[in-house]
C-alpha positions in Angstrom: 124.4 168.2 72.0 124.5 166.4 75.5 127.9 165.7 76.7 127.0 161.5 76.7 126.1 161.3 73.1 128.9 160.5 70.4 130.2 163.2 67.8 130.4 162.3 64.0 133.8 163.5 63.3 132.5 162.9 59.9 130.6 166.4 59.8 134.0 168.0 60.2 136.2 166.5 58.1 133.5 166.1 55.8 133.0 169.4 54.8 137.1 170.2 53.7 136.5 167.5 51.4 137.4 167.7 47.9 138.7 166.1 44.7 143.0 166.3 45.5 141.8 164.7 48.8 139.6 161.6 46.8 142.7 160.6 44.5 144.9 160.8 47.9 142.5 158.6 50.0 141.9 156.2 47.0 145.5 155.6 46.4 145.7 154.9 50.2 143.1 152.6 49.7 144.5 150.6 47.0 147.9 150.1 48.8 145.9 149.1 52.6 143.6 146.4 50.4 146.7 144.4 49.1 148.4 144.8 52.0 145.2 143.6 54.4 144.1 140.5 51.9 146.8 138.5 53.2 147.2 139.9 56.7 143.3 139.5 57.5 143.7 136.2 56.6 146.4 135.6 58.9 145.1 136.8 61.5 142.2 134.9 61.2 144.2 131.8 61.6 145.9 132.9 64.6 142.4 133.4 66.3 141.6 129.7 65.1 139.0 131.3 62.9 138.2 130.1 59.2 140.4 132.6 56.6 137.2 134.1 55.4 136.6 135.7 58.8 139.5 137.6 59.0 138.6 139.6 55.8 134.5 139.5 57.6 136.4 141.3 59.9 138.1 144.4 58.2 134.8 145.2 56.3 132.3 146.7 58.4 134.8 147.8 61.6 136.5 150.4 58.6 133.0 151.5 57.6 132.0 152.3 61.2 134.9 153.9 62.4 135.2 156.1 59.3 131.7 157.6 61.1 132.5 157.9 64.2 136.8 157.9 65.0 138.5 160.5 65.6 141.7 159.9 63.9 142.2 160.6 60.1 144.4 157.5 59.5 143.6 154.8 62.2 142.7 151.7 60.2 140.7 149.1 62.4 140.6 145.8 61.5 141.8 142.6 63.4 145.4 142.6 65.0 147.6 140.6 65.7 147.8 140.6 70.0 144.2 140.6 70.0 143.4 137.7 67.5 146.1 135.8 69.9 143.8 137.4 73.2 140.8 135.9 70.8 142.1 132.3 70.1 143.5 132.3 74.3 140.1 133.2 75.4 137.7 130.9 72.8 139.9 128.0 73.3 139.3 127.3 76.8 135.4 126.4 75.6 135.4 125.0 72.3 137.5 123.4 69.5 139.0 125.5 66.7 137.2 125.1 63.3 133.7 124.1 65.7 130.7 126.1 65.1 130.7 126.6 68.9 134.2 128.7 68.3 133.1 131.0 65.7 130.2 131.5 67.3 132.3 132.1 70.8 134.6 134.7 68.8 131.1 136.7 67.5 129.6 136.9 71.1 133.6 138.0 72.4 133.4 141.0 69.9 129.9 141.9 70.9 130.7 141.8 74.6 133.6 143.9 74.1 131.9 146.3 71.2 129.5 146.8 74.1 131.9 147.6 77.1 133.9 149.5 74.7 130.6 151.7 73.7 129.4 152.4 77.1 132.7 153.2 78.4 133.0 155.9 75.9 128.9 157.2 76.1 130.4 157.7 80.3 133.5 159.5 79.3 135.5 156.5 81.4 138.6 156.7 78.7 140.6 158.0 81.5 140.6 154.6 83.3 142.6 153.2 80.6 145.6 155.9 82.2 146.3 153.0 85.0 147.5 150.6 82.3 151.3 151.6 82.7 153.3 152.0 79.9 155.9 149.4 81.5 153.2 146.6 81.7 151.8 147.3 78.1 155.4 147.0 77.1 155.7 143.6 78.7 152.3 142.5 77.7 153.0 142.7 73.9 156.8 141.9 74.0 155.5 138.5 75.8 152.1 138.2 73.4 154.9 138.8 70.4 156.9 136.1 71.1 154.0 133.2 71.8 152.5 134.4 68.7 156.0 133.6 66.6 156.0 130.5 68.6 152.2 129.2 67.6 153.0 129.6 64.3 156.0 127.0 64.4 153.6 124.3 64.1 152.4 125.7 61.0 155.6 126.3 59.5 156.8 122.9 60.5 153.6 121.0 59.4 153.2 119.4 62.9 150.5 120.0 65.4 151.1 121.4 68.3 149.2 122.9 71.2 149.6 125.2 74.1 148.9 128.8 75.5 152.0 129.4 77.0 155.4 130.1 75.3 156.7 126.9 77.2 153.6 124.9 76.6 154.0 125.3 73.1 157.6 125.0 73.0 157.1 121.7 74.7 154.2 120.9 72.0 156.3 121.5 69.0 159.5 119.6 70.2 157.4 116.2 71.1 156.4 116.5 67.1 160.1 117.4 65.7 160.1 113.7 64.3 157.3 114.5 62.6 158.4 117.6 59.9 156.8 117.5 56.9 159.7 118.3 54.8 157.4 120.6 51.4 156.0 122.1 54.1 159.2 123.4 56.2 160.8 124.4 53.0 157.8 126.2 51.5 157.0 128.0 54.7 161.2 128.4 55.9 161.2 130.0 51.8 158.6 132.6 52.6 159.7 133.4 55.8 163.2 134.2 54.5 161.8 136.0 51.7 159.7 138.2 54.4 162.6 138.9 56.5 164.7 139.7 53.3 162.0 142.1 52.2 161.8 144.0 55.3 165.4 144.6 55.9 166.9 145.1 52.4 164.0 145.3 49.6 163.8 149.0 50.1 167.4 149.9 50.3 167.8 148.0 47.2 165.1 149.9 44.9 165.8 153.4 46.5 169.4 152.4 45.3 167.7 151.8 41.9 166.1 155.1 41.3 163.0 154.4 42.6 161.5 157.0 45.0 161.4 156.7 48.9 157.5 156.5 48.5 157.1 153.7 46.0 159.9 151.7 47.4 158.8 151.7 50.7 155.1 151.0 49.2 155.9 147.9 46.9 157.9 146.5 50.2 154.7 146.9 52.0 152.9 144.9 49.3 155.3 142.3 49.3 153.9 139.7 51.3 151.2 139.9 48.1 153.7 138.1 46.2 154.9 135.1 48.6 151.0 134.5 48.8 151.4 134.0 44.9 154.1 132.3 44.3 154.2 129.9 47.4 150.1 129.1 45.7 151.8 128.4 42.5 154.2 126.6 44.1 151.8 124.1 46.1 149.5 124.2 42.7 152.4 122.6 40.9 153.3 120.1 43.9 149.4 118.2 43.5 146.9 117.5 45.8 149.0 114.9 47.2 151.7 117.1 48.7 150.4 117.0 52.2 151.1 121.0 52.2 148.1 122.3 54.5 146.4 124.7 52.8 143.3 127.1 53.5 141.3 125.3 51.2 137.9 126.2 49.9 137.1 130.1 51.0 133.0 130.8 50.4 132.6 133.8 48.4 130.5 136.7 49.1 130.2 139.4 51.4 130.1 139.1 55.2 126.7 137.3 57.1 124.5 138.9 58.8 125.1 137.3 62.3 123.4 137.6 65.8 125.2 136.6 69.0 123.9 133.2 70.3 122.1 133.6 73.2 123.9 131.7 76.5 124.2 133.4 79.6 126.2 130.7 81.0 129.3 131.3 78.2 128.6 134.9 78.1 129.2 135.1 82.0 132.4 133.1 81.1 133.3 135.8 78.0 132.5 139.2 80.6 136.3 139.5 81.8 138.1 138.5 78.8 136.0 141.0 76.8 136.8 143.5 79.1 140.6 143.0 78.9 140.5 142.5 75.0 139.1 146.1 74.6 140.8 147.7 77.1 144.1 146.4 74.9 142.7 147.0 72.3 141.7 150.8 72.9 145.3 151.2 74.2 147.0 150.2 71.3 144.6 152.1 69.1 144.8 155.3 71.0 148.8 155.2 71.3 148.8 154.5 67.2 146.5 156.7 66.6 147.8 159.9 68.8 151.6 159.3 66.6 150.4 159.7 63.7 148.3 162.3 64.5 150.7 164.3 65.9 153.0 164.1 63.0 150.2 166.0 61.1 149.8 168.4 63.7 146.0 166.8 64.7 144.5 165.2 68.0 142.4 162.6 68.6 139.8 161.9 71.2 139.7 159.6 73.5 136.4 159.0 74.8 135.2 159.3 71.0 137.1 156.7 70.6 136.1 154.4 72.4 132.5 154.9 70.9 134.5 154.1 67.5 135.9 151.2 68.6 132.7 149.9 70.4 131.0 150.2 67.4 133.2 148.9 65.1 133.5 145.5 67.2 129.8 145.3 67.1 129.9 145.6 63.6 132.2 143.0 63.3 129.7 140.7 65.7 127.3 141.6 63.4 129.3 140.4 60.6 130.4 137.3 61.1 133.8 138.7 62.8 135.5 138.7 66.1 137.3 141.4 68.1 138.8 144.7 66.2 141.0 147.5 67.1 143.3 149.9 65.6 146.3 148.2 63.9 150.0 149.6 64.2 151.2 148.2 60.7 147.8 148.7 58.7 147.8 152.1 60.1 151.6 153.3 59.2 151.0 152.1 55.9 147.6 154.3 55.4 149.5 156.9 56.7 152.6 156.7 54.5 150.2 155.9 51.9 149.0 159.3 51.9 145.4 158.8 53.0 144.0 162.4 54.1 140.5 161.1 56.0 138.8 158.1 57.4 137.0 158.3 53.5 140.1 156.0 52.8 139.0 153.5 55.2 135.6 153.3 53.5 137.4 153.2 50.2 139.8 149.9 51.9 136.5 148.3 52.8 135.0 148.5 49.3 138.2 146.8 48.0 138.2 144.3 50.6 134.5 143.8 49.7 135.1 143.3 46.2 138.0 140.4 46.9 136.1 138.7 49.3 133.1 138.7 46.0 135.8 137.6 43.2 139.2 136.7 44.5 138.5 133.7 47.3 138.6 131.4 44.9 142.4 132.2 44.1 143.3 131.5 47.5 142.4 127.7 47.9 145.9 126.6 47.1 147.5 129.5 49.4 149.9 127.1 52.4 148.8 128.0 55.8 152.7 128.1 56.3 153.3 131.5 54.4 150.5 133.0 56.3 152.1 132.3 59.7 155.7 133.3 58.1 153.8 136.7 57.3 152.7 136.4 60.7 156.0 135.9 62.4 157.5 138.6 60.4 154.7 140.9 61.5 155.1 140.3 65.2 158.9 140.9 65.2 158.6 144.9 65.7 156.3 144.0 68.8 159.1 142.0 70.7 161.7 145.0 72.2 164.0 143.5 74.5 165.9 147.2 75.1 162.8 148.2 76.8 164.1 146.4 79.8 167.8 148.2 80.4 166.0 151.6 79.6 163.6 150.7 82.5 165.9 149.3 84.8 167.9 152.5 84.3 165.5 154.8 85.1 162.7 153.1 87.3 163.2 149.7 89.2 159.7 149.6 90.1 158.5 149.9 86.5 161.3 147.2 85.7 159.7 144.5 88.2 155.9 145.5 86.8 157.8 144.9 83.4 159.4 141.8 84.0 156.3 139.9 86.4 154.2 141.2 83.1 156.5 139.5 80.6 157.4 136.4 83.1 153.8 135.1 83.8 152.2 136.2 80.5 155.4 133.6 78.8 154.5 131.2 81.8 150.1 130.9 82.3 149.2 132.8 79.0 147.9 137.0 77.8 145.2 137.4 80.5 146.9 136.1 83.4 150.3 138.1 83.0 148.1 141.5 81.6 146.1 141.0 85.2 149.0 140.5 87.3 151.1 143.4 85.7 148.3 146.0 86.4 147.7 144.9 90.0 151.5 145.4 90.2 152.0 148.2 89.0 148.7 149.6 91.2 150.6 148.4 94.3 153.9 149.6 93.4 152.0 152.9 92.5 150.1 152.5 96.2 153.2 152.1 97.5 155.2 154.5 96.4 152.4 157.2 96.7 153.1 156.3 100.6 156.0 156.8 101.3 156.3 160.5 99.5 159.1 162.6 99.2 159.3 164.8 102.3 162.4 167.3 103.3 163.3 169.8 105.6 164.1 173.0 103.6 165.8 176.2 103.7 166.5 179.3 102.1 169.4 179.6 98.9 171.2 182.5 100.4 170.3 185.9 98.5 167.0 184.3 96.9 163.9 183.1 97.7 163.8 180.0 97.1 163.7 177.3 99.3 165.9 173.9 99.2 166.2 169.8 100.9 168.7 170.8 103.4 170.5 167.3 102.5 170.8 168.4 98.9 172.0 172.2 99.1 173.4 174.6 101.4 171.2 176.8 103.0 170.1 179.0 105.5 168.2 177.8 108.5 166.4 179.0 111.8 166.7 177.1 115.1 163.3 178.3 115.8 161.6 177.5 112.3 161.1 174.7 110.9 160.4 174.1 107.0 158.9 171.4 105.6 157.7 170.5 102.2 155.3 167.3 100.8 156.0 166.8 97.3 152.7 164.5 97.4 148.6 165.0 97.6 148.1 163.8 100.8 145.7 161.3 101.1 144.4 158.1 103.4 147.7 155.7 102.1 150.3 158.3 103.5 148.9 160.4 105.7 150.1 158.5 108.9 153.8 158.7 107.0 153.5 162.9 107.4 152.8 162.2 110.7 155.8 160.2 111.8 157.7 162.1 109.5 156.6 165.7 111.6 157.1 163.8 115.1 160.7 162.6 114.1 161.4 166.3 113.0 160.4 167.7 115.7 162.0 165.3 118.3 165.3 166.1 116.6 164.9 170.1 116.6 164.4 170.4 120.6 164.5 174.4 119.7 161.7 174.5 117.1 159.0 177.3 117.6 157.1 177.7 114.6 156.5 174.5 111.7 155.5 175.4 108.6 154.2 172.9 106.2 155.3 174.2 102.4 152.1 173.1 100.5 153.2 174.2 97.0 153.5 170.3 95.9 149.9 169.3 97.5 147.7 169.1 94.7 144.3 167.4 96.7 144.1 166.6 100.6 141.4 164.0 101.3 139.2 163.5 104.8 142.0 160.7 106.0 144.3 163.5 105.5 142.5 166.1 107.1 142.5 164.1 110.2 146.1 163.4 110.0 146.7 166.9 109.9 144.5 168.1 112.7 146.1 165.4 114.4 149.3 167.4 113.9 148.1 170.2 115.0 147.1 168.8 118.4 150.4 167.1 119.2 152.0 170.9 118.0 149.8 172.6 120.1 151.3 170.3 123.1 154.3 170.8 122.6 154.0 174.8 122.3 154.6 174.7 118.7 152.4 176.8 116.6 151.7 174.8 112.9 151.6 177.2 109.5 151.0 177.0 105.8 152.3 178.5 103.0 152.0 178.4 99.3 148.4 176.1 99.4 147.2 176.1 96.4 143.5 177.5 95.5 141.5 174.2 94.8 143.1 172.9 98.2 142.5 176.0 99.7 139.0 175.6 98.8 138.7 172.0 100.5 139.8 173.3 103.7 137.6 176.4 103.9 134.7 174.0 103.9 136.0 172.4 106.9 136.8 173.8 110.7 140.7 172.9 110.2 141.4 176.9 109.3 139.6 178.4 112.2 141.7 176.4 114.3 144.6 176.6 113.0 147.0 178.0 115.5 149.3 180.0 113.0 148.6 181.7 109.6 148.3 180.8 106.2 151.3 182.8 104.0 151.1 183.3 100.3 154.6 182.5 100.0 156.7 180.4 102.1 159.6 183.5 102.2 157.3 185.5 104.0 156.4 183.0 106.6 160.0 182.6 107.3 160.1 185.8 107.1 158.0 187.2 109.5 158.4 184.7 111.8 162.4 184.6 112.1 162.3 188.5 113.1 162.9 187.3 116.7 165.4 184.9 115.8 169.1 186.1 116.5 169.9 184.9 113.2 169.9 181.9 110.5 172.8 179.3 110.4 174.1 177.9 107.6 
């Protein structure tokens, strides 16, 4: 099969299937579907999106990706930093609860489904590599904490609006005089209840006699029951509460949906898109390669972004918006005990059969206990230790962590996730050009070869050692250069250079320039230039060139022997 077209990972797992694997993947399944009622319709309502869709939204996605993903246990559905992306991006062109909106969040998902999809036929998952670690952390730490902070309003019955932390900060403290009181204590209740589940629910029935696995599993399915009781709750309260609620939620299973035709909002949609799957695939691929590698498995890249593409077109096609690979939904699959991606099939059934018969249970169901499942949900994203382990270890990662965290708090997700990877490109750029470069010499009785400011070693007054722990390339070629022409103007003595190429891993043309430039001002000054220890693929490069042929010394397999051979005149080495 040609390198360009998708696998179905289903042919492989496919065929170790068998009946101790079923009753594993349909108890997985059980488990995800109570735990993904409630959460899909959360995150619906952080997108701005009717409940209904959130559940639209984990139907198709699971069937498709079961086809086509690589990982055994990655559930896709919608997420929490991407349904905030979603409702950041839609909001700038239409009101929420407009048919405009919806319509905006289809044609979003499509757009991405379709970047995602062709990035993957092209094999381009690599690109995804220049989204540092230190910016991601930043990006979701900040996206955690606006999402906590959007839900405030809904906790506090006020309305409130904003896409910055401040900006809704701001919002929510103009309405303060404006608390409706069932509402603060029915959502403050379920929030508390959340938080007290999370932290001490499964301590508490492990202490019982129940087993590791089922407590951790009914404290997963927890947020089930503040849905229920906080309903009953409202139910009992009246019409004439003045709790919000999510109302009427149509039964059925998911449209069929085309994107509406508008080049002028899907021009608008083409970057945003981008940045929601490239997010999106992150955070999928990083879930999806820990749990795999607790089992001992891998997962593909590239095939997943064909996954992930076609599970946000699905979605489009579906009435949804954008989908990736959640980190919650996913654990709990996995501790669940789901063997293959069948489970996800098995998780969309379920979800199809509650969006059929159980809607109607949900029309007294207070938008404030979804957003206090919500904030509870967000709190693992938000690490503040990231920052001192940073700072401790890389100071340029620190300042592409904190810009990344600073503007997406200050302008909103796509501004401070565009800002962090330009900086963390230029800090890259920059410290790519300025690359480690010592004079070295040799560990007495060895062979090895040391910085000279770091160790003591032998050198020769005649021979001068150099190595570039660096591919040289057009951004710091010219710093080799000065680098050579101050060595050489402090060792008046010097002979023979030889450049110690064991860290050169590429050389591009800019390079090859700088170098014959070298070579020239050597040659001048009746110094004779050598290599040693070039590596093959480099070596290659260079034999295509004229740089060998006139080269004015020799190329040595080791850097010993050119030391070597060319000290033999030298009275002797210094120390």
């Amino acid at each position: 099969m040609p390198n360009f077209l998708p696998r179905l990972p289903i042919l492989t797992w496919g065929r170790e299937y068998s009946r101790q694997i079923l009753s594993q993947d349909l108890l997985a399944a059980v488990i995800v579907t109570v735990m993904l009622i409630p959460q899909s319709l959360a995150y619906a309502m952080l997108a701005g999106l009717p409940a209904e869709v959130g559940i639209y939204a984990s139907i198709a996605p699971l069937v498709l990706y079961a086809l086509l993903g690589s990982s055994r246990v990655l559930s896709v559905g919608p997420v929490a930093v991407v349904s905030l992306m979603t409702a950041s991006t839609i909001g700038q062109f239409a009101q929420a609860g407009s048919p405009l909106y919806w319509q905006a969040a289809i044609i979003l998902a499509f757009i991405s489904g379709v970047i995602l999809l062709i990035m993957g036929l092209l094999r381009l998952g690599f690109l995804t590599n220049f989204l540092s670690h230190s910016v991601i952390s930043g990006f979701i730490s900040a996206s955690g904490l606006i999402i906590a902070a959007s839900q405030m309003k809904h906790l506090l019955g006020v309305k409130a609006e904003g896409s910055s932390l401040f900006e809704i900060i701001g919002s929510i403290v103009q309405q303060l005089g404006h608390v409706h009181g069932w509402t603060l204590l029915i959502g403050g209740s379920a929030l508390l209840f959340l938080l007290w589940v999370r932290r001490y629910l499964k301590p508490l029935l492990t202490r019982l006699g129940l087993s590791t696995f089922a407590a951790d599993i009914i404290s997963k399915a927890a947020p089930v029951l503040a849905i229920v009781l906080t309903s009953l709750w409202v139910w009992l309260l009246g019409a004439d509460s003045g709790v919000r609620i999510v109302g009427t939620v149509p039964s059925g299973l998911p449209p069929l949906t085309m994107p509406q035709w508008d080049m002028a909002l899907w021009q608008e949609l083409l970057v945003p898109a981008l940045l929601i799957g490239v997010v999106g695939f992150v955070e999928s691929v990083s879930v999806g390669q820990t749990l795999a590698a607790k089992r001992r498995q891998r997962i593909d890249p590239n095939q997943e972004l064909v996954a992930l593409g076609a599970s946000n077109l699905s979605s489009s096609l579906t009435g949804g918006f954008p989908v990736t690979g959640g980190f919650s939904r996913s654990v709990v699959n996995f501790d669940a005990g789901a063997q293959t991606p069948a489970a996800g099939l098995f998780t969309a059934i379920g979800l199809a059969l509650a969006a059929l018969f159980l809607t109607p249970a949900l029309y007294y169901l207070p938008q404030a206990t979804l957003a206090a499942t919500i904030m509870v949900a967000v709190l693992t994203l938000v690490d503040f230790k990231v920052f001192q382990r940073t700072w401790r270890f890389a100071k340029s990662d620190f300042w592409a962590l904190l810009v990344t965290f600073v503007l997406t708090l200050w302008h909103g997700v796509e501004v401070g996730l565009v800002a962090g990877v330009l900086l963390s490109l230029g800090l890259f750029l920059y410290a790519s050009s300025r690359p480690h470069i010592a004079i070295v010499g040799l560990v007495d009785g060895t062979q090895h070869f040391r910085n000279v400011e770091r160790h003591t070693v032998q050198t020769s007054q005649s021979v001068l050692s150099i190595r570039v722990d660096e591919s040289l390339y057009f951004a710091n070629a010219r710093y080799l250069e000065d680098f050579i022409n101050q060595a050489v103007a402090d060792n008046q003595q010097v002979r023979h250079l030889i450049l110690q190429c064991s860290a050169i891993n590429h050389i591009d043309a800019s390079a090859l320039e700088s170098l014959e430039a070298i070579q020239h001002r050597l040659t001048a000054g009746a110094i004779i230039l050598h290599l040693s220890e070039v590596k093959g693929p480099v070596m290659d490069l260079l034999q295509q060139t004229e740089f060998l042929q006139h080269l004015t010394g020799q190329v040595f397999l080791t850097h010993y022997q050119a030391v070597q051979q060319l000290s033999d005149n030298t009275p002797e080495w210094s120390i």
